[in-house]
LOZA-787228 format. One record per residue (C-alpha): z, y, x; residue number from 1. Coordinates in pm, whole numbers, padded with zeros to 5 digits. Layout:
BEGIN
@pz->Z	py->Y	px->X	k->NUM
...
! end
This chain:
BEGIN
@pz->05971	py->03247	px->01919	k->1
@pz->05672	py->03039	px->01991	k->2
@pz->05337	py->03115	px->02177	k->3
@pz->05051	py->03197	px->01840	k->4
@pz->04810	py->03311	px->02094	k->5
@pz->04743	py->03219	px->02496	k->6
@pz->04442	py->03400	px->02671	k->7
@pz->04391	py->03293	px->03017	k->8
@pz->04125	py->03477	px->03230	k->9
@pz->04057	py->03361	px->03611	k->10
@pz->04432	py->03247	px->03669	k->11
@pz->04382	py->02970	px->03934	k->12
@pz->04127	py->02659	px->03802	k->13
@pz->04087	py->02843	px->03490	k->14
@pz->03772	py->03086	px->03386	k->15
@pz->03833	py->03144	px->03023	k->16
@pz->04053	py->03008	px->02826	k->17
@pz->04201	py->03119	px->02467	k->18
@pz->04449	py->02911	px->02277	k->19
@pz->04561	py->02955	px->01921	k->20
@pz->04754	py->02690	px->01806	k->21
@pz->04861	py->02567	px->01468	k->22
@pz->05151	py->02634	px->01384	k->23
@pz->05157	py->02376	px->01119	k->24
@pz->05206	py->02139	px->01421	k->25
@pz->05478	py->02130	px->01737	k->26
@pz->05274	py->01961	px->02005	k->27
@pz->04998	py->02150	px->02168	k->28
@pz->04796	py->01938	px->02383	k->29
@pz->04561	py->02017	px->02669	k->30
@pz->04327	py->01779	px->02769	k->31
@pz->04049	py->01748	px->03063	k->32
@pz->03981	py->01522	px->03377	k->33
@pz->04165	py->01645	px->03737	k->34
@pz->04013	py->01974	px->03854	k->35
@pz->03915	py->02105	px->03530	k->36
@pz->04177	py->02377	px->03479	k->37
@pz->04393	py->02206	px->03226	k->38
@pz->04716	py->02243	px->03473	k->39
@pz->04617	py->02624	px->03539	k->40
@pz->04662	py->02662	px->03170	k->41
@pz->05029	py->02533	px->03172	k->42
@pz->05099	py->02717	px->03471	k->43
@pz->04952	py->03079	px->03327	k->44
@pz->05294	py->03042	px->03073	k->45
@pz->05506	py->03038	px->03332	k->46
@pz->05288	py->03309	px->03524	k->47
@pz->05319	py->03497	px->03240	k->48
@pz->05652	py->03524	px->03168	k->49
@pz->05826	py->03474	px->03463	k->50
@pz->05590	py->03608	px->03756	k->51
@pz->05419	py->03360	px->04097	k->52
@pz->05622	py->03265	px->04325	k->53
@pz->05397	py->03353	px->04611	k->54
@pz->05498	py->03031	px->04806	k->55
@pz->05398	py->02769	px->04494	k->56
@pz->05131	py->02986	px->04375	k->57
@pz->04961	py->03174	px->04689	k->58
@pz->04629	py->03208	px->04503	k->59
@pz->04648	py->03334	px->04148	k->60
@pz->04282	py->03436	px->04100	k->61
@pz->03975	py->03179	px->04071	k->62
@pz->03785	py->03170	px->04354	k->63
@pz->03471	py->03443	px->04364	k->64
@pz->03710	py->03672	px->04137	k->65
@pz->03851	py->04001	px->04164	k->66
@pz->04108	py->03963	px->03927	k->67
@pz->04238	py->03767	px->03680	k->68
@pz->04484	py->03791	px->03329	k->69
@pz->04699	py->03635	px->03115	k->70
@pz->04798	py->03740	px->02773	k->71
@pz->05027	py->03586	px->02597	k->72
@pz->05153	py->03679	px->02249	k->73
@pz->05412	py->03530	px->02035	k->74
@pz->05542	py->03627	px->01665	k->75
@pz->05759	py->03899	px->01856	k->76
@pz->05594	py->04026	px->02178	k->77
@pz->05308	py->04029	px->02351	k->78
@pz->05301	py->03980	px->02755	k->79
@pz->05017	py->04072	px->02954	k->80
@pz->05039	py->03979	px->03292	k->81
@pz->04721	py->04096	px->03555	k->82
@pz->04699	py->03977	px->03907	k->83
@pz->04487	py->04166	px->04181	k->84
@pz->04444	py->04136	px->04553	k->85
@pz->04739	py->04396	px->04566	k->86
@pz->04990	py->04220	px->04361	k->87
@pz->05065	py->04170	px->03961	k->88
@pz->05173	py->04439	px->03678	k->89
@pz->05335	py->04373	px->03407	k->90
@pz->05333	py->04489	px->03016	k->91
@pz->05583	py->04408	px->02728	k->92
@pz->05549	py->04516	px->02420	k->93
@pz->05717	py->04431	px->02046	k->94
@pz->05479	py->04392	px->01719	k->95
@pz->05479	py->04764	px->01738	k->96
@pz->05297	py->04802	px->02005	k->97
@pz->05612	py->04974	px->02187	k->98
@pz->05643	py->04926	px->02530	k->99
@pz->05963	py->04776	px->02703	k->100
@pz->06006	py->05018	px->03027	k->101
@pz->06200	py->04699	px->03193	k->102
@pz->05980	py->04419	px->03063	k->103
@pz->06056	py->04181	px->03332	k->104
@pz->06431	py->04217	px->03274	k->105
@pz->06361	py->04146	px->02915	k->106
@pz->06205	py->03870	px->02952	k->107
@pz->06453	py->03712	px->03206	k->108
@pz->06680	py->03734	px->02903	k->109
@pz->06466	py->03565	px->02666	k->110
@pz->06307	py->03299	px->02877	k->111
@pz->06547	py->03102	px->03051	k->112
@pz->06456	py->02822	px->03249	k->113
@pz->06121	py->02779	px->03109	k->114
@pz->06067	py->02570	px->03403	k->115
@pz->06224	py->02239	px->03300	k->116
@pz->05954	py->01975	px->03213	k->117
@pz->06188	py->01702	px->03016	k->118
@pz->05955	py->01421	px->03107	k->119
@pz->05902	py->01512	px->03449	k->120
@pz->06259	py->01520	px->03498	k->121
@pz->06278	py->01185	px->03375	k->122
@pz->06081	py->01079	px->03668	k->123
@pz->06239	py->01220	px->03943	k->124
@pz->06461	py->01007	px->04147	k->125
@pz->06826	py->01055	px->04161	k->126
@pz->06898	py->01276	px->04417	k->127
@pz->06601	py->01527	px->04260	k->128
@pz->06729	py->01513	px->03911	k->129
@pz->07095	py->01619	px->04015	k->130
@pz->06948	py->01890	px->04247	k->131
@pz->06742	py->02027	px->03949	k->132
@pz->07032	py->02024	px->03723	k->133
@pz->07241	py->02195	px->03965	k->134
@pz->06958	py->02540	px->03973	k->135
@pz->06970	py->02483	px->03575	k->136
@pz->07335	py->02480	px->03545	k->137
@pz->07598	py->02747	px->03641	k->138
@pz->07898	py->02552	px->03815	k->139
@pz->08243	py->02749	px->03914	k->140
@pz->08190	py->02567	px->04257	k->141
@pz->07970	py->02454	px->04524	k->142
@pz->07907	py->02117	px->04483	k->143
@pz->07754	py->02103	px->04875	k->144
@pz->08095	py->02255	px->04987	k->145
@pz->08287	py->02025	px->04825	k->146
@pz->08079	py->01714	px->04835	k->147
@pz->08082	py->01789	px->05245	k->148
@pz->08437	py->01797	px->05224	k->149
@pz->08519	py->01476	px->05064	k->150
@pz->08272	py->01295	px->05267	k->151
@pz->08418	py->01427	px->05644	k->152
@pz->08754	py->01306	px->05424	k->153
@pz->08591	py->01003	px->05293	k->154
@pz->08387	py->00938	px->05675	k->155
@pz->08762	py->01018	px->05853	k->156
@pz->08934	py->00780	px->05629	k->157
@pz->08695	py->00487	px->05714	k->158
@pz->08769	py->00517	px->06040	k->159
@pz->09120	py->00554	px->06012	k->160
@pz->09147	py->00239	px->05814	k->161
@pz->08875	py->00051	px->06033	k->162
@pz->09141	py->00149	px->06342	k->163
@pz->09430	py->-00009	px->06103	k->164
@pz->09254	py->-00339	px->06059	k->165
@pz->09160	py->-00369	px->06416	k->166
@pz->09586	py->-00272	px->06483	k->167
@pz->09696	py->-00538	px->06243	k->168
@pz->09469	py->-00787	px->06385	k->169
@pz->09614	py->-00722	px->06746	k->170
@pz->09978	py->-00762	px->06600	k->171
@pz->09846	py->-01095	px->06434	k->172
@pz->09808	py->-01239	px->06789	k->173
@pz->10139	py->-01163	px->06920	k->174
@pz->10276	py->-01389	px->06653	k->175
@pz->10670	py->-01451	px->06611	k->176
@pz->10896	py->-01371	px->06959	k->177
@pz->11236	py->-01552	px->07028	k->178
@pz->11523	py->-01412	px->06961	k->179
@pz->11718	py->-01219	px->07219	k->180
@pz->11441	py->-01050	px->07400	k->181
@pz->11578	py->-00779	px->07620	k->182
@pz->11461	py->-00445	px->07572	k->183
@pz->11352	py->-00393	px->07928	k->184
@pz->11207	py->-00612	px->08188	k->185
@pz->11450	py->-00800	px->08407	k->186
@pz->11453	py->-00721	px->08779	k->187
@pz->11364	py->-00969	px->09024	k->188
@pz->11405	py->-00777	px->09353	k->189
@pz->11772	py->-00742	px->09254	k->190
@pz->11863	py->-01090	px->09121	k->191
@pz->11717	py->-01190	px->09419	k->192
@pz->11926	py->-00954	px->09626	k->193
@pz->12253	py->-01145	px->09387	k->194
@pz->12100	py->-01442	px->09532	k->195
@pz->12070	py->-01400	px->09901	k->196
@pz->12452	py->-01183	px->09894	k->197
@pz->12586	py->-01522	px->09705	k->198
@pz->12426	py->-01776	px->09911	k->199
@pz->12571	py->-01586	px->10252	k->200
@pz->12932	py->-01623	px->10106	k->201
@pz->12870	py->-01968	px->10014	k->202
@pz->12705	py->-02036	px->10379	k->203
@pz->13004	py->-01845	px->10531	k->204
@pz->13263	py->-02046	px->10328	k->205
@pz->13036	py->-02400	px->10423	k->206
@pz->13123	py->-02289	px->10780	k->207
@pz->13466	py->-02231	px->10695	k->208
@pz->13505	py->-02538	px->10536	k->209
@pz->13334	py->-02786	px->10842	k->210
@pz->13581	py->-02565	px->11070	k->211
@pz->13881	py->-02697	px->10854	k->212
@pz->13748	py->-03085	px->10835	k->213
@pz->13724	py->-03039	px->11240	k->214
@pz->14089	py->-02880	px->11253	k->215
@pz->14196	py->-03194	px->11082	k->216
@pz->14018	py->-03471	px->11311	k->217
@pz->14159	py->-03257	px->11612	k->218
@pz->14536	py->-03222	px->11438	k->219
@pz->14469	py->-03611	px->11484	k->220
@pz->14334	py->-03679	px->11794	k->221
@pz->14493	py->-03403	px->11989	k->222
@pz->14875	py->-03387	px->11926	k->223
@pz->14903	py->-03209	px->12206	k->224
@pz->14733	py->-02926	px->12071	k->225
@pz->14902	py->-02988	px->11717	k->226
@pz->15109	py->-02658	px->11707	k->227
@pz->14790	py->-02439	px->11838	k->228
@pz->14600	py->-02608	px->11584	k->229
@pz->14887	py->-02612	px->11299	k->230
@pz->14851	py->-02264	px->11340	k->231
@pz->14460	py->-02227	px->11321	k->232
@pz->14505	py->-02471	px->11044	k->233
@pz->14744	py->-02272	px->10874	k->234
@pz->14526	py->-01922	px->10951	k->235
@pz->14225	py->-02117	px->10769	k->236
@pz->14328	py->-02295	px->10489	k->237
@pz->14478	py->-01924	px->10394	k->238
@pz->14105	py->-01815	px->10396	k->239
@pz->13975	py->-02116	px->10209	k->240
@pz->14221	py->-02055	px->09942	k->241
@pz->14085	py->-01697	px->09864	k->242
@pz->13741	py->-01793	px->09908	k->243
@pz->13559	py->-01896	px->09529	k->244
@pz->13339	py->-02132	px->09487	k->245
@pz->12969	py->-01999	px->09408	k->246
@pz->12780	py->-02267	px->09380	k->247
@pz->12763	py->-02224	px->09013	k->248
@pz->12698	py->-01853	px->09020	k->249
@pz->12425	py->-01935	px->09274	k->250
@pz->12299	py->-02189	px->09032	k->251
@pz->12318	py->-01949	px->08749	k->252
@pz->12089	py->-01671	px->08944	k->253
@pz->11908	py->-01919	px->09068	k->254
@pz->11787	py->-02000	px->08665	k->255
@pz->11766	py->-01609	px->08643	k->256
@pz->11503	py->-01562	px->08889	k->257
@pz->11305	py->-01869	px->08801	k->258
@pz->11323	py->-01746	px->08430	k->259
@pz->11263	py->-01402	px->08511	k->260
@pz->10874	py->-01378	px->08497	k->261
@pz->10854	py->-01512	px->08148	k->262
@pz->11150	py->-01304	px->08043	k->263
@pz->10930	py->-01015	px->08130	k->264
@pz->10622	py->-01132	px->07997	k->265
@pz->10803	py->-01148	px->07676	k->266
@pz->10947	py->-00814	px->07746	k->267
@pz->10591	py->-00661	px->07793	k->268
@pz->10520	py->-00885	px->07488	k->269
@pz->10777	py->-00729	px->07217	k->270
@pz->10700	py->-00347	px->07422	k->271
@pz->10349	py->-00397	px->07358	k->272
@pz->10389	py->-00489	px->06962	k->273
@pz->10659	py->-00252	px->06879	k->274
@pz->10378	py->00026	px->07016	k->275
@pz->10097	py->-00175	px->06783	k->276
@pz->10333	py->-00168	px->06494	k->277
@pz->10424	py->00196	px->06567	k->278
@pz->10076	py->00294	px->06596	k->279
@pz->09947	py->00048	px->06298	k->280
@pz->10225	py->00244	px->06087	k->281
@pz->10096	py->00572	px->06196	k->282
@pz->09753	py->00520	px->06115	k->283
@pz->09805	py->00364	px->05772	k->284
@pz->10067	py->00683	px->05691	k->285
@pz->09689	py->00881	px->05785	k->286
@pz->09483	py->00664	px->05553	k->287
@pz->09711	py->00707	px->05229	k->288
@pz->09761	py->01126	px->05331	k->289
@pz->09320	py->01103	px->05334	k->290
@pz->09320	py->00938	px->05028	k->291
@pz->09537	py->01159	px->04852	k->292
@pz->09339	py->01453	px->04982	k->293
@pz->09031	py->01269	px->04851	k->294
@pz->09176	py->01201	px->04493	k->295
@pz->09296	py->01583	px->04516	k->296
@pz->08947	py->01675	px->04569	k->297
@pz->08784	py->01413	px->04291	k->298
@pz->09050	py->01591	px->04066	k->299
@pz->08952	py->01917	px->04102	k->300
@pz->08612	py->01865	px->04083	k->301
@pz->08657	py->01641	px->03765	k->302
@pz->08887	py->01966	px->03614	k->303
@pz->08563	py->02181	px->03743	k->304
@pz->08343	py->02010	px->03572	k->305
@pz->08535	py->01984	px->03233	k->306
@pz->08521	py->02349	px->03282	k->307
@pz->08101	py->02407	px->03341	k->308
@pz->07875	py->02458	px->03049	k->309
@pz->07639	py->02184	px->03075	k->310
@pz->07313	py->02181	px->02857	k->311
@pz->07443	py->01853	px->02693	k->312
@pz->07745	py->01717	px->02610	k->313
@pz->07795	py->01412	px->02812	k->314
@pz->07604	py->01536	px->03065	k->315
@pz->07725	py->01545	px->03439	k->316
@pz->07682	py->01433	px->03747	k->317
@pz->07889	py->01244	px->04068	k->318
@pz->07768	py->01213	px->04458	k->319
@pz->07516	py->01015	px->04363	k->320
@pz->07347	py->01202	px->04077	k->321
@pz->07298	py->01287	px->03694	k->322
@pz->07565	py->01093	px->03455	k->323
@pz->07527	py->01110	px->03100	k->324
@pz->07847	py->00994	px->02940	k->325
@pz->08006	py->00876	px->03257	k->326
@pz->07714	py->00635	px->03312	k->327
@pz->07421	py->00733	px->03549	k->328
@pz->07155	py->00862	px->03402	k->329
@pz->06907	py->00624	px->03591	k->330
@pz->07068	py->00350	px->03385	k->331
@pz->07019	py->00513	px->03045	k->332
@pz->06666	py->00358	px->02857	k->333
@pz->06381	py->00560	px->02877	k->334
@pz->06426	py->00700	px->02498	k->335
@pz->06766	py->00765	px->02630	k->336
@pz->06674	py->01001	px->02903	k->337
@pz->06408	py->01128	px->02698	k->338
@pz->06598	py->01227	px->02409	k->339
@pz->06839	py->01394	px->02678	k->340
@pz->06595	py->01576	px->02914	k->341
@pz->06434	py->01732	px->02554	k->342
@pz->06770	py->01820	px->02448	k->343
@pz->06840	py->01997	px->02805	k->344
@pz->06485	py->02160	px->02775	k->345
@pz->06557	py->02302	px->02459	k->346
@pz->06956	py->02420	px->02492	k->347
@pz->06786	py->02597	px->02797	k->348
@pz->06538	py->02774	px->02599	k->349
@pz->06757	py->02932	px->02303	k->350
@pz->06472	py->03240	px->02259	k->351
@pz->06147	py->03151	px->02336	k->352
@pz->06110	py->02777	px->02239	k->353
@pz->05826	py->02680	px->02452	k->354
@pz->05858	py->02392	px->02622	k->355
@pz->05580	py->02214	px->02903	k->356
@pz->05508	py->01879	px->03006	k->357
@pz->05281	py->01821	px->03272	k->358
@pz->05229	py->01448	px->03321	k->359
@pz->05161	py->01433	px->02925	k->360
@pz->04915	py->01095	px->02994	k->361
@pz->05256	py->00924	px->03107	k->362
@pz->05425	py->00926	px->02776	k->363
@pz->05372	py->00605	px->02566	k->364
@pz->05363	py->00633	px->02167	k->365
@pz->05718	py->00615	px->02126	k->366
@pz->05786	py->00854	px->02373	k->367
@pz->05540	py->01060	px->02240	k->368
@pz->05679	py->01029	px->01919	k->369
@pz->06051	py->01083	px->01980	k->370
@pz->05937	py->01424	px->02201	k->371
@pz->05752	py->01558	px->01822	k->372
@pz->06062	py->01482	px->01655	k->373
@pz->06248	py->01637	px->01873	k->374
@pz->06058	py->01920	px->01865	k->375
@pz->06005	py->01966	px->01520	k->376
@pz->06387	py->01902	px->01421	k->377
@pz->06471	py->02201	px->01672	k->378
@pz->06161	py->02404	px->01599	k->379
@pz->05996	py->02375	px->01965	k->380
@pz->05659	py->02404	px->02039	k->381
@pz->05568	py->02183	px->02298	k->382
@pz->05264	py->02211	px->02540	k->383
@pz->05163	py->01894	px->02670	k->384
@pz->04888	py->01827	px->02967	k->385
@pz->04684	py->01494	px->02958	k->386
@pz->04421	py->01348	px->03114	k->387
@pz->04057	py->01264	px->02968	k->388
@pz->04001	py->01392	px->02610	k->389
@pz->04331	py->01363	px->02467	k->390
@pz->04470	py->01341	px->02072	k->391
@pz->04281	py->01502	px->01791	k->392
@pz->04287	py->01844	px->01786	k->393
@pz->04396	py->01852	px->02186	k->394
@pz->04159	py->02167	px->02353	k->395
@pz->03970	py->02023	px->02600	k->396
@pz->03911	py->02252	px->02893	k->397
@pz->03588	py->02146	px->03112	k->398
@pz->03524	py->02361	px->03419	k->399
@pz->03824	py->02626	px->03329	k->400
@pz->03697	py->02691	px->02952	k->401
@pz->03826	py->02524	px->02664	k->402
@pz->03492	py->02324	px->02536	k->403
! end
């Protein structure tokens, strides 16, 4: 179905307006300077035949008017749509003249999402063109949920792997340790307490020692004494037999202690990377488990998205907006994205095949041209707004009538 007739009374900027337009042709252009009404005339479609949203369009009735009406009649149906202070009514009927008791609901079904201006769309920036092609497409998921998801993955990850690098940096700087590191530090207090017990003993046996040097001198001098002090020398020489000689075990602590400070700080050294190591392993173990949870996600999502019905084949779209065979659709030329944002227009408008472009004076000749093709390969009647006087054959509209 397209629009034959379009009869705008009061609706907004416009005062009187009636459209017939040739059929012969697919492009129906309205022309006028800013103010003139031109945009209410594009609007009253939608108005027609899908209601005012009372946010966007808070004012449906010219100033100084009571009332106003559209009437719009295709080569099935004729919509009239009247707006008063008290709200709008609705009436549907067929070539008949039978009325649908549910027009609204019948129109939902034939309309679709009249709403999609392919050249406007073309304009939007990223993030705008993949949240209008989310409201025009039906997806078996949220993307919001899962987009939050991956990125609190995606956000967790960074930092897991930014705590990594800064681990694996720290191990860097301990370098390569000797070999035969003990796993604990080494005591001072009690190699010192070794110490002190040894050096007594050797003190004691020193003493024992200058006694038995004396004995000897006195065994000499004093022969009178000889059998006392064969006796003493007997009594001690039995003592310095047992006794050991710990001059090299004093030595040996002796090494001990003076060694022990950097045998701990080598200690605390091969403690302190085995805990870097342990925790650098840790964290890297939570990086890959994030990542796989991320690819899980991208994989689902990619299986979700084999499984929507988009407008176009092709089309699609990733975190950062609209694809069109895997590429984004930013990137695409501007006959590209053209020929794309008609074809989504028009898959989205399988019954009535009206279509509305409201920045008309923005499309260049071959632009222009591709959008008539378009339209006239797929049977479309377009409705195009432009500034000034527009094409031949474009109604004019000065001061909300056509001229």
């Amino acid at each position: 179905m397209n629009i034959i007739k379009l009869t705008t009374n009061n609706f907004k900027n416009a005062r009187r307006v009636e459209i017939v337009p040739d059929q012969s042709g697919n492009l129906v252009f309205v022309a006028g300077n800013n103010g003139a009404g031109k945009s209410s005339v594009l609007d009253s479609i939608a108005a027609a035949l899908g209601g005012v949203n009372s946010k966007t369009t808070p004012k449906p009735i010219r100033d100084g008017e009571d009332r106003a009406e559209i009437i719009l009649e295709t080569d099935e149906l004729t919509v009239t749509r009247v707006f008063t202070a008290s709200g709008s009514r609705i009436t549907l009927t067929n070539r008949d003249g039978a009325k649908y008791p549910k027009a609204q609901a019948k129109l939902d079904e034939l309309v679709g999402k009249l709403s999609m201006d392919p050249f406007a769309f073309t304009q939007l920036d990223a993030k705008k063109q993949l949240a209008q092609l989310l409201e025009l497409v039906d997806l078996p998921f949220d993307p919001d949920v899962l987009d939050a998801e991956r990125k609190a993955l995606f956000d967790e990850r960074t930092a897991v792997n930014r705590q990594a690098k800064e681990l694996e940096s720290a191990l860097a700087q301990y370098g390569e340790l000797p070999e035969g590191v003990p796993a604990i530090e080494v005591s001072v207090a009690e190699l010192l307490g070794k110490y002190r017990k040894l050096e007594q003993v050797k003190q004691e046996n020193d003493r024992y020692l200058t006694d038995l040097n004396e004995s000897q001198y006195k065994v000499q001098e004093l022969e009178r004494q000889l059998e006392a002090a064969k006796d003493h020398l007997a009594k001690v020489t039995e003592v310095v037999g047992n006794l050991s000689d710990y001059t090299a075990d004093l030595e040996q602590l002796r090494a001990q202690i003076d060694g022990a400070e950097e045998t701990n700080r080598l200690v605390r050294k091969a403690q302190e990377r085995a805990s870097l190591s342990e925790r650098h392993a840790s964290t890297f173990d939570h990086a890959s488990k994030l990542t796989e949870k991320i690819s899980k996600i991208d994989t689902e999502k990619a299986e979700m998205l084999a499984s929507a019905s988009f407008p176009v084949d092709g089309l699609g779209f990733d975190e950062e907006g609209v694809t069109y065979n895997g590429v984004p659709f930013k990137q695409a030329s501007t006959a590209e994205q053209i020929r794309v944002s008609m074809a989504m227009a028009i898959a989205l408008n399988p019954e009535l095949r009206v279509i509305r472009i409201t920045d008309g004076s923005l499309l260049d000749a071959n632009s222009l041209a591709l959008v008539e093709e378009m339209a006239r390969e797929n049977d479309y009647q377009v409705w195009i707004e432009v500034v000034g006087e527009g094409p031949e054959g474009a109604y004019t509209i000065v001061d909300g009538e056509v001229a």
